[in-house]
C-alpha positions as CSV (number, residue, x, y, z in Angstrom):
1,X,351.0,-165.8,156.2
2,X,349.8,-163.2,153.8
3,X,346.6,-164.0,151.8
4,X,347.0,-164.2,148.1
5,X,344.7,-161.7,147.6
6,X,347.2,-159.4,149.1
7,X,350.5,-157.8,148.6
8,X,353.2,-156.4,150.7
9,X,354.6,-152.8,150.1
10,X,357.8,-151.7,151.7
11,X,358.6,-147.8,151.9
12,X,361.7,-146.3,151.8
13,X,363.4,-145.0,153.6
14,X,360.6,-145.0,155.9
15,X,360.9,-149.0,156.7
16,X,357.3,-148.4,157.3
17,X,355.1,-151.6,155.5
18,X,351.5,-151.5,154.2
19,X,349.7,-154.8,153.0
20,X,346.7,-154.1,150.8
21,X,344.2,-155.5,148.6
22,X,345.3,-156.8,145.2
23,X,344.1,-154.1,142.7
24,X,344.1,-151.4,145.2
25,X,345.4,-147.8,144.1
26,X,348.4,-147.0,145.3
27,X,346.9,-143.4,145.4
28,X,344.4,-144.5,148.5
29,X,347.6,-146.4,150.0
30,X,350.6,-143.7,149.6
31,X,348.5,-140.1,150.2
32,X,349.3,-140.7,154.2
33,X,352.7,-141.6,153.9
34,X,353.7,-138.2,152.3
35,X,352.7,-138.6,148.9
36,X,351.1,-135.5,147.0
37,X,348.6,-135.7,144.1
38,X,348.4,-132.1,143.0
39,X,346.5,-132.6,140.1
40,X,343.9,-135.1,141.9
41,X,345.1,-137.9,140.4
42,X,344.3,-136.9,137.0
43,X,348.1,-137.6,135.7
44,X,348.4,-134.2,134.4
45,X,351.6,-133.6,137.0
46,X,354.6,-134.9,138.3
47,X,353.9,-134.6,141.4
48,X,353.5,-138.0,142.8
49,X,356.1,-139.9,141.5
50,X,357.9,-142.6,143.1
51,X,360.2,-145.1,142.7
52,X,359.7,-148.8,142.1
53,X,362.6,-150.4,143.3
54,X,361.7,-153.9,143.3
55,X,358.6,-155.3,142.2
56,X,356.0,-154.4,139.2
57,X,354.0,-151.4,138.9
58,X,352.0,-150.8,135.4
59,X,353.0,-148.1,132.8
60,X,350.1,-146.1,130.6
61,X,349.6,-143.7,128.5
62,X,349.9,-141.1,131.5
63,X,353.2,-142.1,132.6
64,X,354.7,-142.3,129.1
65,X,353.6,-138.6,128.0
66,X,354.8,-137.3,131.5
67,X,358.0,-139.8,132.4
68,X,360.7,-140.1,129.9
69,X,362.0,-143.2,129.1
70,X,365.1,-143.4,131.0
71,X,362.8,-142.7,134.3
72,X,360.5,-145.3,133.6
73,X,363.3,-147.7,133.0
74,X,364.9,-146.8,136.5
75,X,361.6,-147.5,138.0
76,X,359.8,-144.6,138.6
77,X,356.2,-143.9,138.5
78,X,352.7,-141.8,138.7
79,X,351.5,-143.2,141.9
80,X,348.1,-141.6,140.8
81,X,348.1,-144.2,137.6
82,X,349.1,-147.9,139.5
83,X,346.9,-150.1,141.3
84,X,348.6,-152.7,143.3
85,X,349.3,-155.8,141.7
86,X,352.9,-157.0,143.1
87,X,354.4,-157.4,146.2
88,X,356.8,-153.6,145.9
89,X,359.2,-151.6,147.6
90,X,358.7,-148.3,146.8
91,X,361.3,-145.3,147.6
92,X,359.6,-142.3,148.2
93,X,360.6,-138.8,147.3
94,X,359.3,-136.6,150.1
95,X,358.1,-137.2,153.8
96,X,358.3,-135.6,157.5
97,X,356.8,-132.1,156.6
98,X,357.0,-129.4,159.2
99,X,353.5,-127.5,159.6
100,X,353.9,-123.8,161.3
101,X,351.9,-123.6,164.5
102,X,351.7,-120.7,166.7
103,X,352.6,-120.5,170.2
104,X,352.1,-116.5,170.1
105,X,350.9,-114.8,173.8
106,X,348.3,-113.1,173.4
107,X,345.4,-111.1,175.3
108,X,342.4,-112.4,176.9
109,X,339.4,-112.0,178.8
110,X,338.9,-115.5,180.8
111,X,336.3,-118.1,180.5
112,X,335.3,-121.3,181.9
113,X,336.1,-124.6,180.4
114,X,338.1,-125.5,177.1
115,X,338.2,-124.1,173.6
116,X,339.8,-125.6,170.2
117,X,341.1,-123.5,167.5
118,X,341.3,-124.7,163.8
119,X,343.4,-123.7,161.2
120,X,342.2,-125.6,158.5
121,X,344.6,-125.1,155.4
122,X,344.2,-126.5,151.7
123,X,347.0,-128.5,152.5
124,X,347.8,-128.6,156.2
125,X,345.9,-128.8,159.3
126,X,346.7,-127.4,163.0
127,X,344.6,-127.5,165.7
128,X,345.0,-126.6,169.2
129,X,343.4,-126.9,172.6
130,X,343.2,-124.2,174.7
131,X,342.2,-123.7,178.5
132,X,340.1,-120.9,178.5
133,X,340.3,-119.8,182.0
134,X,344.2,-119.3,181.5
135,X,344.9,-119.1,178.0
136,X,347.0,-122.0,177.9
137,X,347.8,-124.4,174.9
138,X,347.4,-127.7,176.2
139,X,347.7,-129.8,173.4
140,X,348.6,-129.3,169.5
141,X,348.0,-131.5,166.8
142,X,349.0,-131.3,163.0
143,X,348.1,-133.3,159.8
144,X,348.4,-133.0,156.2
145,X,344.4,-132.6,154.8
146,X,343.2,-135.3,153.7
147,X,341.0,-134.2,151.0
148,X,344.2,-133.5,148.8
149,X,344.5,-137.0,147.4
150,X,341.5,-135.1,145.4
151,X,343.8,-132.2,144.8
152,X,346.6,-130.1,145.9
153,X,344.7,-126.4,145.0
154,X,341.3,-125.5,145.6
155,X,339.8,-125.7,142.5
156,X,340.9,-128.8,141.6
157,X,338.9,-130.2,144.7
158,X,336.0,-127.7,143.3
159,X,336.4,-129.7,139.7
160,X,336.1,-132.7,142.2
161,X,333.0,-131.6,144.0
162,X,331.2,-129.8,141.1
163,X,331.9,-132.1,138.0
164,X,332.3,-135.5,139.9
165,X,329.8,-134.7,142.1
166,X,332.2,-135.5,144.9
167,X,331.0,-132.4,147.2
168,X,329.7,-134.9,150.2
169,X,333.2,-137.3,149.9
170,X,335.3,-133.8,150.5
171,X,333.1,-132.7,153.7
172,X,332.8,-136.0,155.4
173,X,336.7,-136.6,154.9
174,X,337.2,-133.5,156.3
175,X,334.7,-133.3,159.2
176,X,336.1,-136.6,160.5
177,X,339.8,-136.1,159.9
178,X,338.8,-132.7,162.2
179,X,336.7,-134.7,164.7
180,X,339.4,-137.1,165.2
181,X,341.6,-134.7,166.3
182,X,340.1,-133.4,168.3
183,X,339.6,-136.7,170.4
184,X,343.6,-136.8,170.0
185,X,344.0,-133.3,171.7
186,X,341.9,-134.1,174.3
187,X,343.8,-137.4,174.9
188,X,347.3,-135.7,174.5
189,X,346.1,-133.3,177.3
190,X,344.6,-136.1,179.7
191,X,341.5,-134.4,180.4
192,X,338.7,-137.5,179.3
193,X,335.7,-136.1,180.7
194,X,336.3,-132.0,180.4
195,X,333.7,-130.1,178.6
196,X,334.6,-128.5,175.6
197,X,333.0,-125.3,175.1
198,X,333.7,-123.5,172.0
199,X,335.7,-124.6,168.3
200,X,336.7,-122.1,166.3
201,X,337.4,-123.3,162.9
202,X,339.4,-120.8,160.6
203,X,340.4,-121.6,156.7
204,X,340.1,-120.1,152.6
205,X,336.3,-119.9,151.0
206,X,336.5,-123.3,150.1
207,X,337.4,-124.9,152.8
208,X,334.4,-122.9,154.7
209,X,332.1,-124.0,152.1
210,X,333.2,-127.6,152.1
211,X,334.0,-128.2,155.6
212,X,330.2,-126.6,156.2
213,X,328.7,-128.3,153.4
214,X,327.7,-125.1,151.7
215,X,327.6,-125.5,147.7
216,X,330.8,-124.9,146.0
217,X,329.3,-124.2,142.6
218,X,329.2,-120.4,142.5
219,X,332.9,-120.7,143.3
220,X,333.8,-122.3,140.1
221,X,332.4,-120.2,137.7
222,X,332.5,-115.9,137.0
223,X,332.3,-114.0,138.8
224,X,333.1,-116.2,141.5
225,X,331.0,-115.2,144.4
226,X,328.8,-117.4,147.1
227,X,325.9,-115.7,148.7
228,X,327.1,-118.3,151.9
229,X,330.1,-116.0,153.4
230,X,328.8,-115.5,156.7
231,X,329.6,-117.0,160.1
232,X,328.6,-120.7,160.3
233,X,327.4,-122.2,163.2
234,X,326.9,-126.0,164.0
235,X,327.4,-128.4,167.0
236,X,329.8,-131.1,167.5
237,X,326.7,-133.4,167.5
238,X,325.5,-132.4,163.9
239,X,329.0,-132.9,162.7
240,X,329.0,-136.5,164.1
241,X,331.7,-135.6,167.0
242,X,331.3,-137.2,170.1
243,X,332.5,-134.4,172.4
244,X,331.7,-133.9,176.0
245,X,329.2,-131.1,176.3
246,X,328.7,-130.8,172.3
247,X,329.9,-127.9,171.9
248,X,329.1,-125.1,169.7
249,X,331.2,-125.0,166.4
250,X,332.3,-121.6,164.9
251,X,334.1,-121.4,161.2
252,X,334.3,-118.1,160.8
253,X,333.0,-115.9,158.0
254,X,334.9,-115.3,154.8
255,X,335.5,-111.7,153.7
256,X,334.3,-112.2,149.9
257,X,335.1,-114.5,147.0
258,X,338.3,-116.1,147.5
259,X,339.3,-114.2,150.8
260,X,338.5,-116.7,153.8
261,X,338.5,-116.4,157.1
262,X,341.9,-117.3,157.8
263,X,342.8,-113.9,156.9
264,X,340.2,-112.5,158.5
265,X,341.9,-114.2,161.6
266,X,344.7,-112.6,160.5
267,X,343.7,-109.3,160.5
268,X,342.7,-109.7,164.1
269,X,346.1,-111.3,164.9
270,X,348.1,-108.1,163.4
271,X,345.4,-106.0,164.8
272,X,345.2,-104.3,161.1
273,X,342.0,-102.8,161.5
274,X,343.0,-100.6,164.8
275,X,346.4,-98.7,163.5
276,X,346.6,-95.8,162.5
277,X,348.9,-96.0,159.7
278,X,348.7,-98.3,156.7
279,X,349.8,-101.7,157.1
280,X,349.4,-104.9,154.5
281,X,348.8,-108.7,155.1
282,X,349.7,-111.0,152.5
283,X,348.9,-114.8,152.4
284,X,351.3,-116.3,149.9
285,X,349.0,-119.5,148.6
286,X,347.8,-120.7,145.7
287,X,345.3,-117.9,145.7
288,X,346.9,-114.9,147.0
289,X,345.5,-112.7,149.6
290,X,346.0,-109.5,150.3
291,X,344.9,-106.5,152.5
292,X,345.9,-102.8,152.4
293,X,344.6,-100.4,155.5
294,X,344.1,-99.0,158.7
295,X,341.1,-97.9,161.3
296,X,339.7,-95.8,158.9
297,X,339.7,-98.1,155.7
298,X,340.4,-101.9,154.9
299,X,340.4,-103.3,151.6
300,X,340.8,-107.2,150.4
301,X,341.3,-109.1,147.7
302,X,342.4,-112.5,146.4
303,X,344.2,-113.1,143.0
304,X,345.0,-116.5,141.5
305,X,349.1,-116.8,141.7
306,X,348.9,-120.7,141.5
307,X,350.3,-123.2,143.4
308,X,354.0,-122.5,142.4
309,X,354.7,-121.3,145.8
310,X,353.9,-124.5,147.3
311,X,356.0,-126.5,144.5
312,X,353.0,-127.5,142.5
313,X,353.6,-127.2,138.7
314,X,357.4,-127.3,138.8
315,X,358.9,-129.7,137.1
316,X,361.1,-131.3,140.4
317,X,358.8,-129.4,142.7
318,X,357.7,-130.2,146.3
319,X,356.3,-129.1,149.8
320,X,358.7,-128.2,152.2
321,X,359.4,-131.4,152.9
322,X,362.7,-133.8,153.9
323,X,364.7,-133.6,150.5
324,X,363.7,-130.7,149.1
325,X,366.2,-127.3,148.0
326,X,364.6,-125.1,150.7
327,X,367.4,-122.6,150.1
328,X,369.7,-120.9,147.3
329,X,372.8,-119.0,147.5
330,X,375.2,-117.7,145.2
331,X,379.1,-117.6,146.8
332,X,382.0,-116.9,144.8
333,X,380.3,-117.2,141.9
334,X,378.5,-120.6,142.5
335,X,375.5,-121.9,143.8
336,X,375.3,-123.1,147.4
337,X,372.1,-125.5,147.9
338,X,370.7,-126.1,151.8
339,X,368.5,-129.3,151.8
340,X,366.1,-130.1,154.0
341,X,367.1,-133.1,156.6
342,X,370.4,-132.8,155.6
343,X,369.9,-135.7,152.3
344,X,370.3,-136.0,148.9
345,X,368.6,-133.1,146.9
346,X,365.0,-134.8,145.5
347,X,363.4,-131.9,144.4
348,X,362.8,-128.0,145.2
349,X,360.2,-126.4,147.5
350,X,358.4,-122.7,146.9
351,X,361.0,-120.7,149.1
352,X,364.1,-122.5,147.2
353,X,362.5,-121.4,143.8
354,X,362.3,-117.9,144.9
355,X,365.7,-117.9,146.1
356,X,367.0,-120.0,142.9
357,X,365.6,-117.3,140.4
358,X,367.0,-114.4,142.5
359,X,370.3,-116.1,142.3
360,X,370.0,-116.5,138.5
361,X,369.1,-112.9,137.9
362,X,372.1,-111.9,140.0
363,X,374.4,-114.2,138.0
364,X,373.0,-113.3,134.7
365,X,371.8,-116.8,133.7
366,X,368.2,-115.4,133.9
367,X,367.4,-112.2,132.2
368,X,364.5,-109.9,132.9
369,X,361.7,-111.5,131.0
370,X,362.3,-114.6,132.3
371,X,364.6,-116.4,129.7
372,X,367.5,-118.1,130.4
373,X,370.9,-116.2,129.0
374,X,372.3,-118.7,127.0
375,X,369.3,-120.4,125.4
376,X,369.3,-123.3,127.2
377,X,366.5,-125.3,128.5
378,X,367.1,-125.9,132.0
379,X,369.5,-125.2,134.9
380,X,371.4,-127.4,137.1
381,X,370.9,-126.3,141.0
382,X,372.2,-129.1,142.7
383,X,372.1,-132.9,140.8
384,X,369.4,-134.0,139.9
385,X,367.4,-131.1,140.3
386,X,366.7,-128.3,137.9
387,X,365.4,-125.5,136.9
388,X,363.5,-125.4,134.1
389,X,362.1,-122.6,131.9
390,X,358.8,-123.6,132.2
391,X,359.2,-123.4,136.3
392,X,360.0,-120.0,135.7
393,X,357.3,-118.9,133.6
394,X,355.6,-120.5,136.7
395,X,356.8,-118.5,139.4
396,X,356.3,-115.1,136.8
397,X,352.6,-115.7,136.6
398,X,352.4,-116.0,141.0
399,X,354.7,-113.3,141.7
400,X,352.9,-111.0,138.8
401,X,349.1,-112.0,140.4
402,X,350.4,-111.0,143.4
403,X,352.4,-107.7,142.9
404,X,349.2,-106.7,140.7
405,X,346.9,-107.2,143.0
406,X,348.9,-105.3,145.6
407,X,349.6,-102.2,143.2
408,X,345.7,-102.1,142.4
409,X,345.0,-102.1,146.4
410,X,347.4,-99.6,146.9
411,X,346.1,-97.5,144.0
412,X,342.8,-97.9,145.7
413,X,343.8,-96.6,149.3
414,X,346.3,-93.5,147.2
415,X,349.2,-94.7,148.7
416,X,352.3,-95.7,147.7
417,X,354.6,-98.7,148.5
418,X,356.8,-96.0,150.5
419,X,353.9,-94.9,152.9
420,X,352.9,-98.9,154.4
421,X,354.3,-99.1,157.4
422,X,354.4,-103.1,157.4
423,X,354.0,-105.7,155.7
424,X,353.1,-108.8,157.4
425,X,353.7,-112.2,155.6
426,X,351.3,-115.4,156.6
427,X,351.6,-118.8,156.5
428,X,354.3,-121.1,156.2
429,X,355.4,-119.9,152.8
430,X,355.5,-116.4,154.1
431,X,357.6,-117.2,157.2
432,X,360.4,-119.2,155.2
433,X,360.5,-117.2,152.1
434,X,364.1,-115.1,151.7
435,X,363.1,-111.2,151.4
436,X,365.8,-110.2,150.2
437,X,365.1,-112.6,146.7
438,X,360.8,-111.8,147.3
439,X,361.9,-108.7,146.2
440,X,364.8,-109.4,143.8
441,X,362.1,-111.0,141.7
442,X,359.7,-108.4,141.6
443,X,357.0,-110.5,144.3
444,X,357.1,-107.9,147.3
445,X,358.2,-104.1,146.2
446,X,359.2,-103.3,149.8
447,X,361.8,-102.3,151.8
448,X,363.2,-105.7,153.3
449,X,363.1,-103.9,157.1
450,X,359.0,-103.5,156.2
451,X,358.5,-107.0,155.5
452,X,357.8,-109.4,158.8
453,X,357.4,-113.1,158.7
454,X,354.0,-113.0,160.7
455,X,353.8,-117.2,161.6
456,X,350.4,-118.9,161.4
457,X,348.3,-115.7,162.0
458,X,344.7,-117.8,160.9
459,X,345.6,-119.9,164.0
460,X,346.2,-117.3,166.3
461,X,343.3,-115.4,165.1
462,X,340.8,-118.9,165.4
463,X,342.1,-118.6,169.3
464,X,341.3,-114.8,169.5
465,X,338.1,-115.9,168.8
466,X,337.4,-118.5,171.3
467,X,337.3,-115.5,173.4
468,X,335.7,-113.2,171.2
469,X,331.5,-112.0,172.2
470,X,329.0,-113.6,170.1
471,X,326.5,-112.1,167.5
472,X,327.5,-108.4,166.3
473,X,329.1,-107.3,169.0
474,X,332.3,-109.7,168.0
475,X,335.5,-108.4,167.6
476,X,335.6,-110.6,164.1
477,X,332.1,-109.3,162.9
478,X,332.8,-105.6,163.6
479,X,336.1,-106.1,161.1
480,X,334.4,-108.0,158.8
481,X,331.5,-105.2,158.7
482,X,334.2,-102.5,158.0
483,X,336.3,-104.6,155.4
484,X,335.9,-103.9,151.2
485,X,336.0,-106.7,149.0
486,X,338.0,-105.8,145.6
487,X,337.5,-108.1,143.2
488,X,340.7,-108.0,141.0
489,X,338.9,-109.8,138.4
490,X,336.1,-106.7,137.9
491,X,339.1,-104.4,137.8
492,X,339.9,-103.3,134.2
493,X,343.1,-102.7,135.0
494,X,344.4,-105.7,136.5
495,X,345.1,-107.5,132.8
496,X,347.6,-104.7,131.9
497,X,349.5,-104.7,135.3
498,X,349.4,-108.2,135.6
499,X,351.3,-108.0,132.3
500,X,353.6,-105.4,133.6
501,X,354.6,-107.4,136.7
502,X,355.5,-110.3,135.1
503,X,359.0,-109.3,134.2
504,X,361.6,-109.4,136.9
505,X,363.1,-105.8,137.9
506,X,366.5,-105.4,136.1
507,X,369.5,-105.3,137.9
508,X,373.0,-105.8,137.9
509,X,374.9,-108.7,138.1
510,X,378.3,-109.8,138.6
C-alpha cells in the first residue's frame, strides 16, 4: 500500500509508473522519461508540455500566458510549473529518441588494453568502448544529458551556473552520469576486471568547461573568450570513478570561443587539415560551427543560429523523437508528412522544419522574406501541427547565422562557394537534414553533390584519439596549433550579411 505521502503517476503510452513524494516537481520526475525543458524550467517555452489525463495538476500565471484556454481545459500543462500533488496519468508528447553513433573503420596503430571515447553533446551522450589492441567497439552506450532539465542550449545552463550559482550541480550531474556509463560499457562487454587505459572525452566549450570544472563566466559575457581552452587532463580517481587501473582522462582542447573540441574531432575524422583542396565542416547546433580549409590554412568559427534546429523555440517543436514531422513533401500539390514511429503527428523536429519551409516557398505560401502569402498566421502541415510565422522568423535567424558565418570564412580564405570541394555535415541534425530544402532556404549555398552527411564525426575523432601520441607531438595538438579562430562577433561585417542572409533565395513555384 502506497504511503499517503505519496502519489502514483502513470505515463502514457509508455505504461511505465513512477511513485513520488507529495510536492515533488514533476520536472525532477519526467526529464528521464523524455521530457525536454528548453528554457530550464523557467516557463518561458512550450517545450515541456504534457497532458493531464486524469488527475490534478496546478495552473499559474506561467501556464495561462503560454497555454490558451482551450489546452488547459483539455488538460495540458508546463511540466516545468507542477509539483505533484495527485495521483496522475500523464500522456506524454515525445519519447524513444535515436542518438547517431558511429561505427566508422578507421586507422590505427595498436595498443594494449581498453580505451573509451566520449561524445558528450548539449543534449545527447554516446560513449563507446574500444579494444585498443584491435580497434574493436565492444560496447556502446547512449543517454540524453542530464544537465538539460537545467536547459536545452548552452547558455541557458551558463545563466544556470553563473547567475544561480549552479556551476558545481552541472559538473557533478554530468561527471557521474559519464562515470556510470562507463561501469555499464564495461558490464555490456563482460570484461569486470580489464584495465582501462585511456578516455577521451570530446564535446562544445561549455561542456569542456563544465564537465572539467573550469569557470564558465567568461563565456557569458563579450567577447566571449576563456583563457581555459587547452587539453584537460584528470584521472578517473579525481573524477570519483571507480575504474580498474584509474585511468588517465583526456577532454580534448577547444579551438577558441564557442568552437569545442568536438569539431576539433571532427576535423581529424574528415582529415580536413591534410587535403589539398578546400573542404568545409559544419556542425548544425544551437551554436553553429564551421571550418573553411586545407593543409595550408584552417580557419574556425562559431555563430549563434539558436536552437531552432533542434525544435527549440517553435511553437509545436521537438527533438527527433517518436511523434515528431521528421519529413515534408509537396506531391501533387499537397503536403505529404512522414512521422516518426509511424503515430499521430505531436509536433515537428529541426529537419521537418527545414523541409516544411522549402515546401512552402515552392508552393508560394511563404514568400522570400519570410511572410506567409496570404496574411495568415499559421499553416496547417499535418493536424494538429503548424507552422507558425514566428517559427519561421526562427529558422531565418539560424539559417542567416549560419550562411553568414560561412560567407565571412570563405571571404577570409578568397574563395568562393564554387571552389570547396566538400562540405561535410556533423551531428545528427546534419545527417537527417534534406539538402535539397538546406539549400532551398538559403542555409547551405552548395551544390547538393558537395554536401555529405558526415555521422557523429566528434565520436569518431574522440576514438582517433585514444590512439593519438601524447604532449605536442599529437595528431590533435598539431591541428589545433595550425587552426585560426574567427570570431564572427569582432567582424564588422557580419551584422550586414547576417541581414542579407536572412531572406530565403527566390524561386519559382508552381
Amino acid at each position: 500500500m502506497i504511503d499517503q505521502k505519496t502519489h502514483r503517476i502513470v505515463l502514457r503510452p509508455l505504461q511505465a509508473e513512477l511513485v513520488a513524494p507529495a510536492g515533488a516537481a514533476l520536472r525532477d520526475l519526467l526529464f528521464a522519461q523524455g521530457v525536454e525543458f528548453p528554457c530550464g524550467g523557467q516557463g518561458r517555452c512550450r517545450g515541456c508540455r504534457v497532458r493531464v489525463l486524469e488527475g490534478t495538476a496546478e495552473v499559474n500565471a506561467a501556464q495561462r500566458e503560454r497555454l490558451s484556454a482551450e489546452e488547459l481545459a483539455s488538460g495540458w500543462r508546463l511540466a516545468c510549473q507542477c509539483s505533484l500533488h495527485d495521483d496522475l496519468v500523464i500522456g506524454l508528447r515525445q519519447w524513444d529518441a535515436a542518438i547517431l553513433v558511429d561505427d566508422t573503420p578507421f586507422a590505427f596503430q595498436p595498443r594494449e588494453g581498453f580505451g573509451v571515447a566520449v561524445d558528450l553533446g548539449t543534449t545527447t551522450l554516446v560513449a563507446q568502448l574500444l579494444d585498443l589492441r584491435t580497434g574493436c567497439v565492444l560496447a556502446v552506450r547512449t543517454a540524453l544529458n542530464s544537465q538539460a532539465r537545467f536547459g536545452a542550449d548552452v547558455m541557458s545552463r551558463v545563466r544556470f551556473a553563473v547567475v544561480e550559482g549552479g556551476q558545481p550541480q552541472l559538473r557533478d550531474s554530468i561527471r557521474a552520469q559519464i562515470g556510470s556509463l562507463i561501469e555499464q560499457l564495461v558490464f555490456a562487454a563482460q570484461i569486470p576486471g580489464a584495465e582501462i587505459r585511456k578516455v577521451a572525452l570530446v564535446g562544445n566549450t561549455v561542456m569542456h568547461h563544465l564537465f572539467c570544472g573550469l569557470d564558465v563566466e567568461p563565456l557569458s559575457r563579450y567577447p566571449f573568450e576563456s583563457p581555459h581552452l587547452g587539453l584537460q587532463a584528470l584521472t578517473a580517481g579525481e573524477l570519483g570513478w571507480k575504474l580498474q587501473g584509474s585511468p588517465q582522462v583526456h577532454f580534448l582542447p577547444c579551438l577558441g570561443g564557442f568552437v569545442g573540441s568536438d569539431i576539433l574531432a571532427g576535423m581529424l575524422a574528415t582529415n580536413l587539415g591534410e587535403r589539398e583542396d578546400l573542404n568545409a565542416l559544419v556542425d548544425l547546433g544551437t551554436n553553429g560551427e564551421i571550418v573553411i580549409g586545407n593543409r595550408e590554412r584552417l580557419l574556425c568559427a562559431s555563430t549563434a543560429a539558436g536552437p531552432a534546429f533542434e525544435g527549440a523555440r517553435i511553437s509545436m517543436g521537438m527533438r527527433a523523437s517518436t511523434g515528431a514531422i521528421s519529413e515534408v513533401k509537396v506531391e501533387d500539390q499537397q503536403l505529404r508528412c512522414r512521422v516518426l514511429g509511424n503515430v499521430p503527428p505531436q509536433g515537428l523536429c529541426g529537419s521537418g522544419l527545414v523541409d516544411a519551409v522549402a515546401a512552402g516557398l515552392d508552393l508560394g505560401r511563404i514568400q522570400a522574406s519570410g511572410r506567409f502569402a496570404n496574411g495568415t498566421g499559421a499553416w496547417e502541415l499535418s493536424p494538429p501541427v503548424a507552422l507558425t510565422q514566428g517559427d519561421i522568423r526562427e529558422l531565418q535567424l539560424a539559417k542567416g547565422a549560419i550562411a553568414a558565418g560561412i560567407r565571412i570564412l570563405l571571404e577570409r580564405c578568397g574563395a568562393s562557394p564554387r571552389e570547396v570541394t566538400k562540405l561535410y555535415l556533423a551531428g545528427a541534425f546534419g545527417n537527417y537534414i534534406n539538402r535539397t530544402s538546406a539549400a532551398r532556404i538559403g542555409l547551405i549555398g552548395f551544390p547538393s553533390e558537395k554536401v555529405e552527411a558526415a555521422g557523429n564525426t566528434a565520436l569518431l575523432g574522440a576514438k582517433l584519439a585514444l590512439f593519438s601520441p601524447e604532449g605536442e607531438d599529437g595528431s590533435y595538438t598539431r591541428l589545433r596549433s595550425r587552426t585560426e579562430h574567427v570570431a564572427l562577433n569582432a567582424d564588422p561585417s557580419f551584422q550586414e550579411i547576417f541581414v542579407e542572409e536572412l531572406a530565403f533565395p527566390q524561386g519559382t513555384h508552381a
